[in-house]
C-alpha positions as CSV (number, residue, x, y, z in Angstrom):
1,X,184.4,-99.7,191.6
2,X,184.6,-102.5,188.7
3,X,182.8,-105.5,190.5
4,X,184.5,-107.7,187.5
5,X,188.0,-107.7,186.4
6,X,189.3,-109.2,183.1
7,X,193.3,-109.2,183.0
8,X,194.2,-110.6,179.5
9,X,191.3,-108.7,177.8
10,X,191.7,-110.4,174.8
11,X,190.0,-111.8,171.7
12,X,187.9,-114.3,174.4
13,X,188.1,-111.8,177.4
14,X,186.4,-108.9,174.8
15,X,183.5,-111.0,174.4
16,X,183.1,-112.1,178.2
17,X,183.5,-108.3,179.1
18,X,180.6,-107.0,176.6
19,X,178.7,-110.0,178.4
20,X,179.1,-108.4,181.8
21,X,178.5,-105.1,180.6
22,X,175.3,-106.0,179.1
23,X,174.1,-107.7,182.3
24,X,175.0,-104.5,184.3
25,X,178.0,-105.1,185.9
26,X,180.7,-102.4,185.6
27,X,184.0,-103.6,183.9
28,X,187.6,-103.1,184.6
29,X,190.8,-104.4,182.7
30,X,194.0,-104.6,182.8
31,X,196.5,-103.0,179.5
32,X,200.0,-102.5,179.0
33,X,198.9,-99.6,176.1
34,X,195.2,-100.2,174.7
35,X,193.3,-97.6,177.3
36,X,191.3,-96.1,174.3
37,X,190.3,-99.9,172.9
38,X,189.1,-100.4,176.2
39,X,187.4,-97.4,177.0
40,X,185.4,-97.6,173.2
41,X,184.3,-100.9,174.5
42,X,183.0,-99.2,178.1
43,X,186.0,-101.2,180.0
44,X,187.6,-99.1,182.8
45,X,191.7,-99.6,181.0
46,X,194.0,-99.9,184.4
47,X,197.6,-99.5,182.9
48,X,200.4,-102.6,184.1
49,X,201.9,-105.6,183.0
50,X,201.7,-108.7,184.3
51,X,205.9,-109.2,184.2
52,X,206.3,-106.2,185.9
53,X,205.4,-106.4,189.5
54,X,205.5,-102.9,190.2
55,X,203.6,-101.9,187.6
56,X,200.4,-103.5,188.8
57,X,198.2,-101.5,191.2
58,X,194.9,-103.6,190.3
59,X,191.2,-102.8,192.2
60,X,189.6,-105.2,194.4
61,X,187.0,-107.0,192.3
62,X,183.9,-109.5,193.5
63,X,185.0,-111.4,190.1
64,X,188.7,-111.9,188.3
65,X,188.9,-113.1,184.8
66,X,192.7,-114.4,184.6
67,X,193.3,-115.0,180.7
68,X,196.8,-114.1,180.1
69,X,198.4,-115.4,176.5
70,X,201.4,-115.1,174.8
71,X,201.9,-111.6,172.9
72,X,205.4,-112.7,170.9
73,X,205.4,-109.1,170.2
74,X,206.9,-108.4,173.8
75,X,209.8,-110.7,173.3
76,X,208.8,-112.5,176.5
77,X,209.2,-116.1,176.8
78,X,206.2,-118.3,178.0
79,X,207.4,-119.1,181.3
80,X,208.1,-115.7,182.4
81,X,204.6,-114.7,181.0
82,X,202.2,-117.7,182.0
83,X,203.8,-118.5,185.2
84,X,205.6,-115.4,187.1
85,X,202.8,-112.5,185.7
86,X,200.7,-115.3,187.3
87,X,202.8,-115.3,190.5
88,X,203.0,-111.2,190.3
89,X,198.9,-110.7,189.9
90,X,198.0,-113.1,193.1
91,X,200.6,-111.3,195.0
92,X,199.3,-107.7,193.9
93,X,195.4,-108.7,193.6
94,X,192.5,-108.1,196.5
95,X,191.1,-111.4,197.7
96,X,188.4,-111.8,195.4
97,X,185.2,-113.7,195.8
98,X,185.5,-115.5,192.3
99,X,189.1,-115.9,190.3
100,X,188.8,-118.2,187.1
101,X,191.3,-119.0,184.9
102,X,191.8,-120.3,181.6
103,X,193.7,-122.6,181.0
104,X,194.1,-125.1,178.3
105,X,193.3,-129.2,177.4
106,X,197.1,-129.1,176.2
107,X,197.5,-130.3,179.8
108,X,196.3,-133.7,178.4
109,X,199.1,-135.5,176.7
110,X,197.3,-138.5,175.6
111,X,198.4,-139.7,171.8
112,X,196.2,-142.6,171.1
113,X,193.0,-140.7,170.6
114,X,190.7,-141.7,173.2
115,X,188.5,-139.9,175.2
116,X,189.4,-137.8,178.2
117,X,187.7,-135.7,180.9
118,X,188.9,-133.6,183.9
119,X,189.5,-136.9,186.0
120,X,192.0,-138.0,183.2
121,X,195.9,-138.1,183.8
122,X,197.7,-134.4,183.1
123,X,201.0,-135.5,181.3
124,X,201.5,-133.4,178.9
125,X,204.3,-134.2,176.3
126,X,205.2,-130.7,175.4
127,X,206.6,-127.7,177.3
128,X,204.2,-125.4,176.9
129,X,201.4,-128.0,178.2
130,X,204.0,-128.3,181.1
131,X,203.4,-124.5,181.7
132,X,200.1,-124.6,181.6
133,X,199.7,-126.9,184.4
134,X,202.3,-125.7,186.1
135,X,199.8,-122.4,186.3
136,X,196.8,-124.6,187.4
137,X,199.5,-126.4,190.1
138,X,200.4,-122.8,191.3
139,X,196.9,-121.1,191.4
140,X,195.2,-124.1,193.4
141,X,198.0,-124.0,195.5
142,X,197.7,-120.2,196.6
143,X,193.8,-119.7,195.8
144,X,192.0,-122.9,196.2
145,X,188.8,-121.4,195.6
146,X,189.8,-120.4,192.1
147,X,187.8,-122.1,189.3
148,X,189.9,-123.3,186.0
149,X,188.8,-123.5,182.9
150,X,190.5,-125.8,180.4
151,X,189.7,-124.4,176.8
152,X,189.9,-126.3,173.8
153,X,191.2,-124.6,170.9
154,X,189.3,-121.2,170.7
155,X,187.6,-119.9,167.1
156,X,185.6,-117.3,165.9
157,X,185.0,-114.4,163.7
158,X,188.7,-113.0,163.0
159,X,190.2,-116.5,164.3
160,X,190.4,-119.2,162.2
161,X,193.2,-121.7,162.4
162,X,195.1,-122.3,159.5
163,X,192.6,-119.9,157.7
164,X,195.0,-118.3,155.3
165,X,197.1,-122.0,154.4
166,X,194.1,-123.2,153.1
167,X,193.1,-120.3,151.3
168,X,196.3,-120.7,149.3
169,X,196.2,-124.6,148.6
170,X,199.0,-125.1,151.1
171,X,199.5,-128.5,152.4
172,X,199.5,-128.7,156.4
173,X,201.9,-130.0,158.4
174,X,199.2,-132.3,160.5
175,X,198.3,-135.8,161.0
176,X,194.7,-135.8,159.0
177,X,193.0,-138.2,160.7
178,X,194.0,-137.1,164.5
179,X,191.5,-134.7,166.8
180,X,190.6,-131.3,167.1
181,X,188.9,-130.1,169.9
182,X,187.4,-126.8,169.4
183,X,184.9,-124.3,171.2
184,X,183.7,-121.1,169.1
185,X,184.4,-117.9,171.2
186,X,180.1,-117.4,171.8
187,X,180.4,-120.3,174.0
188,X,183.3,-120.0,175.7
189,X,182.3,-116.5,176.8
190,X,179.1,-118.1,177.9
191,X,181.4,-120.6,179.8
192,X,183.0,-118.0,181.8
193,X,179.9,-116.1,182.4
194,X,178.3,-119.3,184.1
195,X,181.2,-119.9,185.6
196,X,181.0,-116.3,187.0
197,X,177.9,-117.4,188.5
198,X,177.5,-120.9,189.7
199,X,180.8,-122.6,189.2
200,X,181.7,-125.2,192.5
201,X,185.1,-123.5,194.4
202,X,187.9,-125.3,193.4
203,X,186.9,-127.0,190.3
204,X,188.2,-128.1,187.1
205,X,186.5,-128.0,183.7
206,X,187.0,-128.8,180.3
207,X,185.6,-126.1,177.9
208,X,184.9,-127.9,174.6
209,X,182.1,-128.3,172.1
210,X,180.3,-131.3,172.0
211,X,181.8,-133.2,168.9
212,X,185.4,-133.5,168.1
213,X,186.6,-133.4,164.8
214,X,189.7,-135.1,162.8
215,X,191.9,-132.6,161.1
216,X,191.0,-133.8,157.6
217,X,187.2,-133.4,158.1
218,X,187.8,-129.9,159.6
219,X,190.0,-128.5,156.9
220,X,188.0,-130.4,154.2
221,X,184.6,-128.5,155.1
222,X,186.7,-125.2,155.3
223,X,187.9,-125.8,152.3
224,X,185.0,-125.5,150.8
225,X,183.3,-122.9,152.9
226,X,185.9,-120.9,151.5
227,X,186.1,-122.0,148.1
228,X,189.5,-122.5,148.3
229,X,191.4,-125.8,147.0
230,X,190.8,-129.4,148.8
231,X,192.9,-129.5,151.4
232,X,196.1,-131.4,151.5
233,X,198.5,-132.5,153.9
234,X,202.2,-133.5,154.4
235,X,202.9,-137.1,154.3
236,X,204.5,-138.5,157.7
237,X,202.8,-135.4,159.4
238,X,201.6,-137.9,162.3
239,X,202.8,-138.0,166.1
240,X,202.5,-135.6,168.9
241,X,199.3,-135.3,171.1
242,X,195.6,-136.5,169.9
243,X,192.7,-137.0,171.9
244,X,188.8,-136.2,172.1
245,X,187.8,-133.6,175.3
246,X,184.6,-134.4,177.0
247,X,182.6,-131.8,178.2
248,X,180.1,-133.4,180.5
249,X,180.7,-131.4,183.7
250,X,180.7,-128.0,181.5
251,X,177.4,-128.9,180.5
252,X,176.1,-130.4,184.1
253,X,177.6,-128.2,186.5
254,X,177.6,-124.6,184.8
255,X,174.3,-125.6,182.7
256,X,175.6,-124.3,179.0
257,X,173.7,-123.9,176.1
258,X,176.1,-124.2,173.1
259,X,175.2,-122.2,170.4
260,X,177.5,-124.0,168.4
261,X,177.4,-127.8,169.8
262,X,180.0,-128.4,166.9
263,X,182.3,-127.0,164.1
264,X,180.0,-126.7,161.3
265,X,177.8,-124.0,162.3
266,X,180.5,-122.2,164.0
267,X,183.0,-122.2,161.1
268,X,180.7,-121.3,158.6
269,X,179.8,-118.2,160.5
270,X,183.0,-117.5,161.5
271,X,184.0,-117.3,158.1
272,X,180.4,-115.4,157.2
């Protein structure tokens, strides 16, 4: 029997799974096609989808890993995704001993740039924030014990945001001078993995690096990285949300290391 189990084995639940592999502890995950991926990777596949109820048959598991995106592929709209295959896998799953979820800091919808931490208002402006919390609203609310993780925008090898705009010169559509908050995959896999271990039931935490950066800096530096043009932007490109995530409890209360406390090292070896 699996004693973890990733549904949404993904580009961050890959890296958590060869983690818990490497430590020993066997690995099960859910697939609506990719058994072979999974099985290269020595993850047990289980076949289902999480917006078909009778599709999952899932394995009681001492730890659930409940990262669920968006595949646009599957013409499925974020609701029915993020909030009823959420609904479907709580209903079909064994009680487990740990369930963490990632979520996202788009819950915050504070514009003016300030600081905020897990104590901070959720109001987020958009609908997809809405969803999001609408998930954290529903999970607490049927598993109180569960542990969520609100990521900042994940990077990596493979996943670079606006990687191939500024390749090409492009100008972005983005206010240069408001935030990014970021966290390079290495870490947030180590996240989970403390989590895994010593997270407090029921609690929230923001999964960021340590130094936010504004758009113009980031694009700037990967500009160069790259070789590519300097990077340009839109006039009027302002508005929508803009804030810096603390990660203070992260750091206190699952005790991680970041390998990369901010975007410089991580980009550059994310682009290699």
């Amino acid at each position: 029997m699996a004693t973890h189990l990733i549904l949404g084995c993904g580009y961050l639940g890959r890296v958590v799974a060869g983690h818990w592999l490497a430590s020993g502890h066997p690995v099960a995950a859910l697939t609506r096609s990719r058994t072979a991926d999974l099985q290269a990777l020595g993850v047990e596949p289980i076949l289902g989808d999480v917006t078909d109820p009778a599709s999952l048959r899932l394995p009681p598991a001492d730890t659930v890993l409940y990262a669920v995106g968006l595949d646009r592929s599957a013409g499925k709209g974020m609701r029915e995704v993020y909030v009823g295959g959420l609904t479907s896998v709580i209903d079909a799953l064994p009680a487990p001993r740990r369930f963490i979820h990632v979520s996202s800091t788009s819950v915050y919808g504070q514009t003016d740039g300030g600081w905020v931490d897990e104590s901070s208002p959720t109001e987020p402006t958009e609908e997809s924030g809405r969803i999001v919390l609408e998930c954290e609203q529903l999970l607490l609310s049927r598993l109180p014990h569960a542990t969520v993780l609100r990521f900042a925008g994940i990077y990596g090898p493979g996943r670079v945001i606006r990687r191939a705009a500024v390749e090409k010169g492009e100008p972005l559509a983005a206010d240069p001078d408001g935030w990014l908050n970021l966290i390079h995959v290495e870490d947030g896999a180590s996240a989970v993995v403390a989590a895994a271990d010593r997270a407090v039931e029921g609690q929230t935490i923001n999964v960021a690096d340590d130094r936010p950066v504004s758009r113009r800096e980031f694009y700037t530096t990967m500009a160069e990285l790259l070789g590519a043009p300097p990077a340009a932007f839109t006039p009027g490109s302002g508005g929508g949300s803009n804030r810096r995530v603390g990660n203070r409890r992260m750091r206190e209360s699952l005790g991680v290391a970041l390998t990369y406390p901010d975007f410089r090292g991580g980009l550059r070896q994310a682009i290699g």
